[in-house]
TORVEXNU-453171 format. One line per 2 residues: number of its first residue (from 1); their letters; for each residue x, y, z of C-alpha. Coordinates in Angstrom, 3 decimals. Example, Ala and Ser with C-alpha at 12.3 -4.5 7.8 and 13.67 -1.06 7.14 Angstrom:
BEGIN
1> AS> 12.300:-4.500:7.800 ~ 13.670:-1.060:7.140
***
This chain:
BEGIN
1> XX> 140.601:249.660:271.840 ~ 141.231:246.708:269.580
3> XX> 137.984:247.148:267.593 ~ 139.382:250.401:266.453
5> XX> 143.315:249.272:265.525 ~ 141.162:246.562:263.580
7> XX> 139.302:248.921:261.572 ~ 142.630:250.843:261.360
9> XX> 144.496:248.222:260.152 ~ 142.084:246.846:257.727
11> XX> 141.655:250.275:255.864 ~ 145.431:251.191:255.727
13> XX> 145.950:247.532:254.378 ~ 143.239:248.337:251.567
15> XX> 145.013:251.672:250.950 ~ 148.935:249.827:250.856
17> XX> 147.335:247.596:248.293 ~ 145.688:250.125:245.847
19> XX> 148.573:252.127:245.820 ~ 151.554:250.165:246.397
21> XX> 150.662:246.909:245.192 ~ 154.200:245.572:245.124
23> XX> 155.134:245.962:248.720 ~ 155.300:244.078:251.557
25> XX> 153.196:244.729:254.669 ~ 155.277:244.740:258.093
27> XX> 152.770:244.684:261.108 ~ 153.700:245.571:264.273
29> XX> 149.833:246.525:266.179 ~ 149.554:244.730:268.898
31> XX> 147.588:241.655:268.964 ~ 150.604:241.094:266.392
33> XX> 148.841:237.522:265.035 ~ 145.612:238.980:264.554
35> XX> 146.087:242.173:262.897 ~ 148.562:240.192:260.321
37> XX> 145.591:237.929:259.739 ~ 143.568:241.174:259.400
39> XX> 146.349:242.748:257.163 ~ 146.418:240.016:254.758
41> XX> 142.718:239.185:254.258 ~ 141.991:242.973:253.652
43> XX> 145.131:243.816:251.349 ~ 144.640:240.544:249.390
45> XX> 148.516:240.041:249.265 ~ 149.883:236.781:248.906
47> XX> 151.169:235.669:252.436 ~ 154.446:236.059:251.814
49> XX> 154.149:239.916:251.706 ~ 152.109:240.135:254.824
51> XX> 154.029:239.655:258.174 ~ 154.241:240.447:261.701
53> XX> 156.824:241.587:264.212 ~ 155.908:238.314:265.745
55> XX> 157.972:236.781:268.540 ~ 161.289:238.407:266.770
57> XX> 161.489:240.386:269.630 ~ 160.462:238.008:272.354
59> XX> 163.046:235.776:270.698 ~ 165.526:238.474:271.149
61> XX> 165.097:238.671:274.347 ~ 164.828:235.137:275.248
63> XX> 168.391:234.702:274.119 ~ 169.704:238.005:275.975
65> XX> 168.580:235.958:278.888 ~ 170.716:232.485:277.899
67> XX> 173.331:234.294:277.368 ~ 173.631:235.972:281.042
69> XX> 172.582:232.950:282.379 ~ 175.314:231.035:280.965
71> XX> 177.904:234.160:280.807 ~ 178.351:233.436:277.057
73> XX> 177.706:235.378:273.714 ~ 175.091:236.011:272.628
75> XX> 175.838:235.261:269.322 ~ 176.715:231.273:270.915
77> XX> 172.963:231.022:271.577 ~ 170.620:229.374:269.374
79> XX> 166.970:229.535:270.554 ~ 163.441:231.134:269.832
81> XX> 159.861:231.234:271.004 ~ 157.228:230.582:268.816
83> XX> 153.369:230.763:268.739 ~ 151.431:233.978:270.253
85> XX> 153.513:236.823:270.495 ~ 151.367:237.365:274.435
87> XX> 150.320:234.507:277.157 ~ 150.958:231.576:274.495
89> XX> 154.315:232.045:273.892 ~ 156.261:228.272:273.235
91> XX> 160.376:228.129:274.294 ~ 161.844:225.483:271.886
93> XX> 164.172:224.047:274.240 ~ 164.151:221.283:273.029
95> XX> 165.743:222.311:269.566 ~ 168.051:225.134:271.908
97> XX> 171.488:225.315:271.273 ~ 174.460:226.676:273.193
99> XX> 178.228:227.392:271.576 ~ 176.763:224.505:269.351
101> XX> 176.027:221.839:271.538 ~ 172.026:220.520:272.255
103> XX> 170.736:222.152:275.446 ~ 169.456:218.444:275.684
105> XX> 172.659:217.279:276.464 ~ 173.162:219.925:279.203
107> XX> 172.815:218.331:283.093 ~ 170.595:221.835:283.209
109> XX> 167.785:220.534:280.431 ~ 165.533:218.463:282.906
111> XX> 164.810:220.943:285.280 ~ 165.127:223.512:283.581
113> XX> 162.331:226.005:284.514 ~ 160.704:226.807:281.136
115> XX> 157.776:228.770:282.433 ~ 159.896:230.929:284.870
117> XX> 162.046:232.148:281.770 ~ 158.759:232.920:279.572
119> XX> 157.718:234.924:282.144 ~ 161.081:236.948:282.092
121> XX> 160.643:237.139:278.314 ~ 156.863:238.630:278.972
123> XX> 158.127:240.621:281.746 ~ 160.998:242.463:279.993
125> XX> 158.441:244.233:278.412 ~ 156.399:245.388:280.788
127> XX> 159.544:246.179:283.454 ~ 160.738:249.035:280.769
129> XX> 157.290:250.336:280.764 ~ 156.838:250.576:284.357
131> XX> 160.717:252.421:284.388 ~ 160.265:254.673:281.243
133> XX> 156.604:254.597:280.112 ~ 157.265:252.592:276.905
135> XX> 159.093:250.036:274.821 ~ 160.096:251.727:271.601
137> XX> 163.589:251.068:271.547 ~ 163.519:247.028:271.378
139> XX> 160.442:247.059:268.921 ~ 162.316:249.994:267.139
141> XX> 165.323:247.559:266.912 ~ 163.735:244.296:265.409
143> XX> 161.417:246.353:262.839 ~ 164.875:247.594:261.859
145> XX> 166.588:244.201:262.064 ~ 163.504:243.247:259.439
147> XX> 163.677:245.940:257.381 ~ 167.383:245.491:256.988
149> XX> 167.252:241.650:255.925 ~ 164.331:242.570:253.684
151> XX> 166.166:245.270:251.721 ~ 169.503:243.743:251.792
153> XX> 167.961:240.506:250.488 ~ 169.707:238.829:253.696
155> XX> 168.117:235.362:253.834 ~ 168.123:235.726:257.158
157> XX> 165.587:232.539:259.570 ~ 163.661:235.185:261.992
159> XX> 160.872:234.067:264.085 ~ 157.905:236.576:262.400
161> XX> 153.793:236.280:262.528 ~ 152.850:234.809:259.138
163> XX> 149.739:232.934:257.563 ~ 150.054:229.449:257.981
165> XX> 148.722:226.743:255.783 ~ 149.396:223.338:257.312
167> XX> 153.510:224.039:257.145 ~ 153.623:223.232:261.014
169> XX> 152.230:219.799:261.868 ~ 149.092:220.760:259.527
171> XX> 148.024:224.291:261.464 ~ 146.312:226.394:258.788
173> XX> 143.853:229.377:258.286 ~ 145.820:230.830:261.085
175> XX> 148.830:233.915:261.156 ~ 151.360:233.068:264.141
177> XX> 154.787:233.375:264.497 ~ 156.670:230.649:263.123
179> XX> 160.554:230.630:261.899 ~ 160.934:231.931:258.529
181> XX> 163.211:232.704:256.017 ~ 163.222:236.196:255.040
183> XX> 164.708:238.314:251.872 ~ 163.798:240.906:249.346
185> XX> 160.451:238.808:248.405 ~ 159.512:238.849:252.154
187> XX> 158.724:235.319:253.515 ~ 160.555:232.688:251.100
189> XX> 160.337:229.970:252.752 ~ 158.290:228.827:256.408
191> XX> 160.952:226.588:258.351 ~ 159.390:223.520:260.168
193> XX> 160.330:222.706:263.435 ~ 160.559:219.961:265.366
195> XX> 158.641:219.807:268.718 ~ 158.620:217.909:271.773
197> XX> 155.147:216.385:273.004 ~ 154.856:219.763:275.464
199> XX> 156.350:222.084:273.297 ~ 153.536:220.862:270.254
201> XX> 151.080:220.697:272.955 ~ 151.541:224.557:274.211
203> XX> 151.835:225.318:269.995 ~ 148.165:223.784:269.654
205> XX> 146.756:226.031:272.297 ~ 148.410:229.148:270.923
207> XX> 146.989:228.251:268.036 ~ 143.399:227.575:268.482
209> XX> 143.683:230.663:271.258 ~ 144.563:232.745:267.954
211> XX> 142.120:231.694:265.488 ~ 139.194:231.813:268.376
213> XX> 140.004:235.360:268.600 ~ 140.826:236.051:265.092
215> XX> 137.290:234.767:264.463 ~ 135.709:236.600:266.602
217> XX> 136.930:239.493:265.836 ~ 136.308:239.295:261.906
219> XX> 132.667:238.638:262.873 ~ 132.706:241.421:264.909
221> XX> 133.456:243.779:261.888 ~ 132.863:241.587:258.567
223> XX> 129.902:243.617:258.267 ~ 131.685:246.670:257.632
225> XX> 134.686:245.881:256.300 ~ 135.007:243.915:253.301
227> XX> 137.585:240.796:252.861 ~ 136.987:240.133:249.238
***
């Protein structure tokens, strides 16, 4: 269960630390925020060496479905989901982009059924479980996509789990994912982004969902495991 990927977690995180102080974490357990919070509290690496997989791969995903929608390239579409990488995920739509052009300026952007596509994002998931039993080739695909921009020093923006500290209209003490850019140092730099009213609205519930859990959770095992 979770308690035990916690304690899991928290001890390999101690170990990474004591004997390889200079690396950074990459956290892919699944709840992906809270184990990264978990990761960097017990390691007692600076943030920017502690992330998560993170909505990477929702993101992924989310613009494999633009891009049949539309019937354009993939590589055309500019989007990403933010927040909780589970039932708080947030579809910037209204920063979305398409061959360059504001998916606000689309006919398509006022009705454009944002809950109906997060659910295809959550669902893509779970429909290659139910065909093959598991999902380790997309996870296995954005760890690598990570990796690669970490070791190649690639500068690459990639929406990952990280600690924030007020970078995102002043949410802090939390680890969510957020758009960041990422090279050989790990996070460099946490890229804010500009939300509508909804879009900020659905980001302050993922957030306080988080931390409510994250919380519980640490008192659930503080006793055991030490954060200091």
């Amino acid at each position: 269960g979770t308690a035990r990927s916690i304690r899991v977690v928290a001890k390999y995180a101690k170990l990474v630390a004591k004997y390889a102080p200079e690396s950074i974490i990459l956290v892919i357990t699944n709840p992906v925020d809270v184990m990264t919070y978990i990761a960097h509290k017990a390691s007692g690496f600076p943030r920017n060496r502690v992330i998560g997989l993170g909505n990477h791969l929702d993101s992924l995903r989310l613009k494999n479905i633009f891009a049949k929608k539309f019937n354009i390239h993939v590589s055309e579409i500019h989007t990403r989901i933010i927040g909780e990488h589970g039932n708080h995920m947030v579809l910037l739509l209204s920063s979305t982009s398409i061959g360059g052009i504001m998916f606000k300026d689309f006919s398509q952007y006022q009705s454009f059924d944002v809950d109906g596509i997060i659910e295809k994002v959550k669902n893509a998931g779970s429909y290659v479980i139910n065909k093959k039993g598991a999902t380790e080739y997309g996870p296995a695909y954005a760890v690598s996509n990570i990796v690669k921009t970490i070791l190649n020093d690639e500068k690459r923006i990639l929406t990952l789990t990280t600690y924030l500290d007020g970078e995102i209209y002043g949410t802090s003490d939390v680890c969510l994912g957020v758009p960041v850019k990422l090279g050989k140092n790990g996070v460099e730099r946490i890229i804010k982004v500009n939300m509508s009213d909804d879009e900020l609205k659905s980001f302050r519930l993922a957030a306080d969902y988080v931390k409510t859990s994250t919380d519980e959770i640490i008192t659930m095992i503080k006793e055991e495991i030490d954060f200091n």
